[in-house]
C-alpha positions, 0 to 999 in steps of 0.5 A: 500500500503507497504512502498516499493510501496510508494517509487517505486511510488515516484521514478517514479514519480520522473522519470517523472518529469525529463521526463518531465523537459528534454522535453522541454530543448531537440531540437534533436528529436533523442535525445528526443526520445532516452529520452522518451524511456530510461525513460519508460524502467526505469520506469517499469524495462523493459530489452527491448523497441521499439519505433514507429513513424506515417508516414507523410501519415498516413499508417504507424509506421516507427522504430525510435529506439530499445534498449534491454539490455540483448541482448546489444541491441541500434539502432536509436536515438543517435545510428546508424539505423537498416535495420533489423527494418521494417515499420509496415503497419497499414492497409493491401492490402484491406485497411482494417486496421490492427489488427494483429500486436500488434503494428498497434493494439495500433495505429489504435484502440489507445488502450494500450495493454497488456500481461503476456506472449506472446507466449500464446496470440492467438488475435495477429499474433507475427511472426516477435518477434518470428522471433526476438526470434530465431535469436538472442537466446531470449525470448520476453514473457511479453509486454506492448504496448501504443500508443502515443496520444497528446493534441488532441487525434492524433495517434504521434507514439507507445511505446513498452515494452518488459520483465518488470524483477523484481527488486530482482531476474531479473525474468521476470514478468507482466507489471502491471496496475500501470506500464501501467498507468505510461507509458500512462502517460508518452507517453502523454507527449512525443506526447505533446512534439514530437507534439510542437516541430514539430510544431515549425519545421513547424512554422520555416519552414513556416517562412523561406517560407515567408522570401523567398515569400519576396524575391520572391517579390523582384526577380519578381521586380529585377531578379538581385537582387533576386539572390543577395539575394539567394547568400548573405546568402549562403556566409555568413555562407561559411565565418562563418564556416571558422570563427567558424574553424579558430584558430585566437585568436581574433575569439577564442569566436567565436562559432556557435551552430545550432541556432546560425546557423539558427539565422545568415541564417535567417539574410542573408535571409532578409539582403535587404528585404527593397528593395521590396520597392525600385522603379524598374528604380533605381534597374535596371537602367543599364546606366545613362539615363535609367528610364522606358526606355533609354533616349539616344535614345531621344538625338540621335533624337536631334543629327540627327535634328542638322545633318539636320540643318547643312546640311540645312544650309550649302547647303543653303550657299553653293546654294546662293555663289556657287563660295564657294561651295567646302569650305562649303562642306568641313566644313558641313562635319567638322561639321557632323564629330563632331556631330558625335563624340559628339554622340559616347562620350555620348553614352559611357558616358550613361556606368556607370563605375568605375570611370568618369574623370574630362575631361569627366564630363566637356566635357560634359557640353560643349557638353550640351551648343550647340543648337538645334531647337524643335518641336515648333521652339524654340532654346533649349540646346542640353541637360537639366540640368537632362541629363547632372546630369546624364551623368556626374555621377562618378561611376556607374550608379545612381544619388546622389538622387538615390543613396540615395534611394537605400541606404534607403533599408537598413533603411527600412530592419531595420524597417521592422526587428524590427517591428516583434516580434523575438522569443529568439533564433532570437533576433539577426536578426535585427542588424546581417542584419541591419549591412552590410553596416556599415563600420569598420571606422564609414563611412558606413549607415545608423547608422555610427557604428564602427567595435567595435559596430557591431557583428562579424557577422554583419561584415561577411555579409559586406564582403559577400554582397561586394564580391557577388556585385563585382562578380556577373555577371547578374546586368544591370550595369556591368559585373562581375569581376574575383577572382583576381579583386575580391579579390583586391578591397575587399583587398583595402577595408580590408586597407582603414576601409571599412571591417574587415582585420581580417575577410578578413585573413579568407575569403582568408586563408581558400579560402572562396572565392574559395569554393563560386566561384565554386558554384556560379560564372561562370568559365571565372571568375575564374581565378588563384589567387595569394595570395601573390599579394592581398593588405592587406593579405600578410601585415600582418598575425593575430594571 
């Protein structure tokens, strides 16, 4: 062998070491693809080249990308796609498989091809080259055709070679053994790379599906909360995106690749998956009485014995002093009246709201004092001490006992996060979700941080899980508020500590809170919004 040889050798070499390299550092199939074929037209001094991928049915090679230089020639990969680039059918209308193309020859009987000149081959039929030929004033003569076979000897796609042209004169020549040996080469190492980075795909893909089954499970437990988890993580990248955009300098580093992407959806995703372990009658509890069913259907029995004994009684004294008949009728119907309004207060009560006053609370105390007789004839308390727990609940609907195992969800979600073994690019899972509901003051749960311990997306999700909360119109609790009641809360909240003023800037500047709601909320909610008018935004603007 000449010394030439030996150097032509050592560079191709060379080439597919860098191949080789650049595979496992390229995500974008059509990057990769772009590769592989760039490197085999080098390698063998190919003037054109056409690249073929198998079909997710099997019957066919679908064009990814052709390049030919003479002709200028660069379509598919990182260049446009060509409707002149036909699929090519590797069986025909009998099911017969398909071994006049050159192409599904390769493919169907994974044997490299190869030939001196083209239009003196009879075994193939090369109507559509010639085809090729004729319309673009060129002449295809000799070609080299491998296929493309991973560790496992399955069919991935095809490389094609058109027009090896020596390097000393640009004459065009044979593809040679060695050319044909380099390219198997090479072509094993594409199916190897093409077939592991579709297994990843579909290793993302079925993660992402069991993430979902999670939230599934949480959807058949709580219809509400499953939505919640379906919005969360749309808002949250609406948020990062208008972050990833935004010309505040305190968000300058502030940069997303596609797997920061992917990293941070995964994150919304999961942000409350420990709330599969989350009893339904604390999710879905929609008034203060509720456990698997009302409780203040069992105090409105209580009331209508008490309307008994008072009519019983009064009709009593009014039976045996009929000379007082008209004064005990009258107080009997003071007394009904009463019950009555104590029944209409506890009633309302039982909706949890924003806010309870002291006067309410006490009240009903009072109301739990008076007397009733049972079953048994026993005197009891018109409510138990949990009844009145409950009906005297602050906010919402939910004792402090309850309240504590919602709020473990997020304890849990942070133990079941980093109990799994997260690849690199998803390293960062566990803390974005684990994060929102830690307060920028160091008030929030479950580990007290502050805004200067969390990652700016940790705080995006904080602001994404409060606005949904606050607009969503199917919990069992409460009705959805408007953009305007939104953004006031969410405002008050960007003054008093609880979220990220900066990103809350964002949030309205870029009218995140616009985009989502004509995606998600319902159009009574949307009302006109005054910016100027929302707390904290007009204060003052970062820069």
């Amino acid at each position: 062998m000449s010394e030439l040889t030996q150097l032509q050798i050592a560079q191709r070499l060379q080439h597919l070491t860098e191949l080789s390299l650049a595979l496992n550092g390229l995500a974008d199939t059509n990057s990769l693809l772009e590769r592989i074929l760039q490197t085999a037209k080098k390698l063998t001094n190919a003037d054109g080249g056409t690249l073929y991928r198998i079909d997710k049915t099997k019957t066919q090679l679908d064009f990814d990308i052709a390049i030919n230089d003479s002709l200028h020639i660069h379509v598919g990969g990182s260049q446009p796609r060509s409707t002149d680039m036909r699929a090519i059918p590797l069986f025909d209308e009998n099911g017969q498989q398909n071994l006049q193309a050159v192409v599904a020859y390769a493919a169907n009987l994974k044997q490299s091809i190869r030939i001196a000149d083209v239009y003196a081959a009879d075994l193939f039929s090369f109507s559509e080259m010639r085809r090729f030929d004729e319309r673009n004033h060129y002449h295809c003569q000799s070609l080299l055709t491998v296929p493309m076979l991973n560790h496992e000897s399955e069919l991935i796609g095809v490389l094609q070679l058109i027009n090896a042209t020596d390097p000393t004169n640009q004459q065009i020549i044979p593809f040679s053994e060695t050319d044909q040996s380099f390219i198997e080469a090479l072509a094993s190492q594409a199916a190897i790379a093409l077939s592991n980075q579709e297994l990843i795909y579909q290793l993302e893909n079925l993660f992402e599906s069991l993430v979902n089954l999670i939230n599934i499970g949480i959807d058949e437990k709580s219809p509400n909360t499953g939505r919640h988890c379906q919005h969360v993580p749309e808002l949250t990248m609406m948020l990062a995106e208008a972050v990833h955009r935004s010309e505040l300098a305190v968000f300058k580093d502030f940069k997303m690749s596609e797997r920061d992407r992917r990293e941070l959806w995964m994150a919304g995703l999961l942000h409350d998956c420990g709330k599969i372990t989350t009893p339904v009658h604390v999710i879905e509890k929609s008034t203060k009485l509720e456990t698997i069913f009302d409780r203040i259907h069992l105090i409105d029995a209580r009331f209508e014995i008490l309307r008994r004994d008072i009519e019983i009684r009064y009709l009593k004294m009014a039976a045996e002093q009929p000379g007082n008949q008209h004064k005990f009728m009258t107080e009997m119907q003071q007394a009904l009246a009463q019950v009555e309004l104590d029944r209409a207060f506890l009633r309302h009560a039982n909706i949890g709201g924003e806010r309870m006053r002291d006067e309410d609370q006490e009240r009903v105390q009072e109301i739990a004092k008076q007397s009733w007789i049972d079953s048994h004839g026993v005197q009891q308390h018109l409510l138990n001490n949990d009844e009145v727990e409950n009906l005297t609940i602050k906010a919402g609907t939910l004792t402090s006992e309850e309240r504590k195992i919602i709020n473990n969800h997020i304890a849990v979600t942070i133990r079941m996060l980093e109990a799994l073994p997260w690849p690199k690019h998803l390293k960062n899972v566990p803390e974005f979700a684990g994060g929102h509901h830690e307060r920028m003051d160091g008030k929030g749960y479950p580990r007290g941080l502050t805004g200067e311990q969390m990652s700016v997306q940790a705080r995006i999700m904080a602001i994404a899980d409060i606005f949904e909360a606050l607009s969503a119109k199917d919990r069992p609790y409460k009705t959805g508020k408007t953009l305007t009641e939104s953004l006031d809360i969410l405002g008050k909240f960007s003054l008093n500590g609880h979220i990220d003023p900066d990103l809350f800037h964002v949030f309205v500047k870029e009218k995140v809170y616009l985009e989502y709601a004509k995606k998600f909320m319902d159009s009574a909610q949307i009302d006109e919004v005054d910016e100027s008018k929302i707390p904290g935004y007009h204060l003052a603007i970062p820069t």
